[in-house]
Phi, psi and omega in degrees: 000307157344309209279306182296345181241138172273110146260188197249179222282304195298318167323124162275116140326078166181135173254168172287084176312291170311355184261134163258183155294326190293323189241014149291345183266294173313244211316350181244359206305211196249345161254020165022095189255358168276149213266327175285016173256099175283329199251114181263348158301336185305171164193147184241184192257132145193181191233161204201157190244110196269110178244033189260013196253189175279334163256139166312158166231171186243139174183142179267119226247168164216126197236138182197176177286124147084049165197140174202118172222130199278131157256338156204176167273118146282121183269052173275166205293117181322328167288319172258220234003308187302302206283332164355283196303285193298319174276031151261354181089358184234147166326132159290006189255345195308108171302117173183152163272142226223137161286165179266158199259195172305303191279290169339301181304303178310316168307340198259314174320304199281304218253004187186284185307332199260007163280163198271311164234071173314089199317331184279340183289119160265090194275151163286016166284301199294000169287290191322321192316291203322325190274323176282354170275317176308332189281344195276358173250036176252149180308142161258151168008310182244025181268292190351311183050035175269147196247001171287162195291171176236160204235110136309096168316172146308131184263324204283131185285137188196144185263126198236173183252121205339304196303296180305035128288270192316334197281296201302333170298303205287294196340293183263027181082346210259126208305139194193107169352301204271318197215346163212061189311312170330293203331156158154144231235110168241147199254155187235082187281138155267160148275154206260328182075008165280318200092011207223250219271167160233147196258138137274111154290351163256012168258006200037011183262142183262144208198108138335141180267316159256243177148203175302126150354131176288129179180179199262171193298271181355308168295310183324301190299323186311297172312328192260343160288328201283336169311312168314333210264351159277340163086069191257151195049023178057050188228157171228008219253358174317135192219153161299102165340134181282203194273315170328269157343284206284316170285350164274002164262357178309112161296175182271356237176163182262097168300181205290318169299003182051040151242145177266088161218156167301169228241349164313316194293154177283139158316333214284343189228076178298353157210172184210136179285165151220182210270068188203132180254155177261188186226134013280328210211149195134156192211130199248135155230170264196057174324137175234330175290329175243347185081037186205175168254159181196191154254177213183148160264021154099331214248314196230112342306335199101202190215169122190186237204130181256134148278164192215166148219169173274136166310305201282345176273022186256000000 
């Protein structure tokens, strides 16, 4: 199984039966406080049930301090992943991540570590194919033929209080893990036909397809006038998304890269600011890796940022 997968130099080929999330979390955390981690460059295997999309998955994690990387999905049958979930005491809608039970460890042993090419191993190379083909089936521009009205968010920057956050998630719908798991926005995306941006047509908004750096807001504002003053996608006019904006792009779900977003967008900037602080203390930002807003003091970790401007303002 191993032969199919890049792992990193420091990984034991082998997995770890006994490791859950729960305690994988406790052992890698960022001063990795277990007493049985001598070598904290090492790192290990296991397999785990990700129950945060509309169905559980299966997946194969590789863990170590301050490294978490999926190297594949098992597809094994959707029905023991479920009941996995369920002969845990919990609701399948219940967002969370889950250990595999007995009959799972027996399924993966017969069925995947101990095969020579397991048909059920999805490695995370072959994922990525699968995101480039997803992305070339988003519509262009001048394909679309969209005839809807256009709805223009709030833009401005300003600062709320948790509850005005949540008011405003009910106001639009808009799906957020946490406070409107139902919830959801749905948006009409183009390709722009640059390889740079996407167009929403019922937001008017042009949206970077990646976007910035991890860095702290201050450096951020810095990064974003010197884009502007290069003229980036042959615009000067780029801004951080208000809360409004940065949430309307939240799919109800994880695409095959595993952030809730369409799968145009790159993974790579998995939370962001916007342009809103919060009150009393605080930096309001955007999850796309868990699906949800949350908060920050802004500074540690930083952020980074897809940028948009309006059509209709250019």
């Amino acid at each position: 199984m191993f032969k199919k997968l890049t792992l990193s130099d420091a990984t034991i080929a082998q997995i770890d039966w006994e490791m859950t999330p729960d305690l994988a979390f406790c052992a890698f955390s960022a001063k990795g406080l277990r007493d049985e981690i001598v070598n904290t460059a090492e790192k290990i295997c296991y397999f785990y049930i990700d129950n945060w999309g509309k169905k559980p998955k299966l997946y194969l994690m590789e863990r170590g301090i301050r490294h978490v990387n999926i190297l594949a999905e098992i597809r094994a049958p959707q029905t023991m992943i479920t009941d996995c979930v369920v002969s845990q005491g919990v609701d399948p809608s219940n967002r969370n991540n889950y250990p595999i039970n007995s009959a799972l460890e027996k399924w993966l042993r017969v069925e995947v570590v101990e095969k020579e090419d397991s048909p059920f191993l999805v490695p995370a190379e072959e994922q990525d194919e699968l995101e480039e083909d997803q992305d070339a089936a988003l519509p262009s521009i001048e394909k679309s033929n969209y005839l809807g009205s256009k709805l223009l968010l709030p833009d401005k920057q300003c600062t709320l209080q948790d509850e005005q956050v949540h008011q405003l998630i009910a106001q639009w719908n808009f799906f957020d893990a946490m406070v409107n798991p139902q919830g959801g926005f749905d948006n009409t995306l183009a390709d722009s036909g640059d390889g740079l941006t996407v167009i929403d047509q019922k937001t008017d908004l042009m949206w970077q397809r990646s976007g910035l750096d991890l860095c702290s807001y201050q450096s951020m504002k810095r990064k974003i006038e010197q884009l502007n003053r290069n003229g980036f996608a042959g615009y000067h006019d780029w801004r951080m998304p208000s809360i409004e904006e940065a949430m309307s792009l939240l799919e109800t779900a994880p695409n095959i890269k595993g952030v809730y977003l369409h799968s145009c967008f790159s993974k790579e900037q998995s939370f962001i600011f916007v342009a809103a602080r919060r009150k009393p203390t605080g930096y309001w930002f955007v999850d796309f890796k868990q699906g949800k807003i949350y908060w920050s003091s802004g500074t540690v970790p930083g952020g980074y940022s897809r940028l948009c401007r309006c059509l209709s303002q250019q």
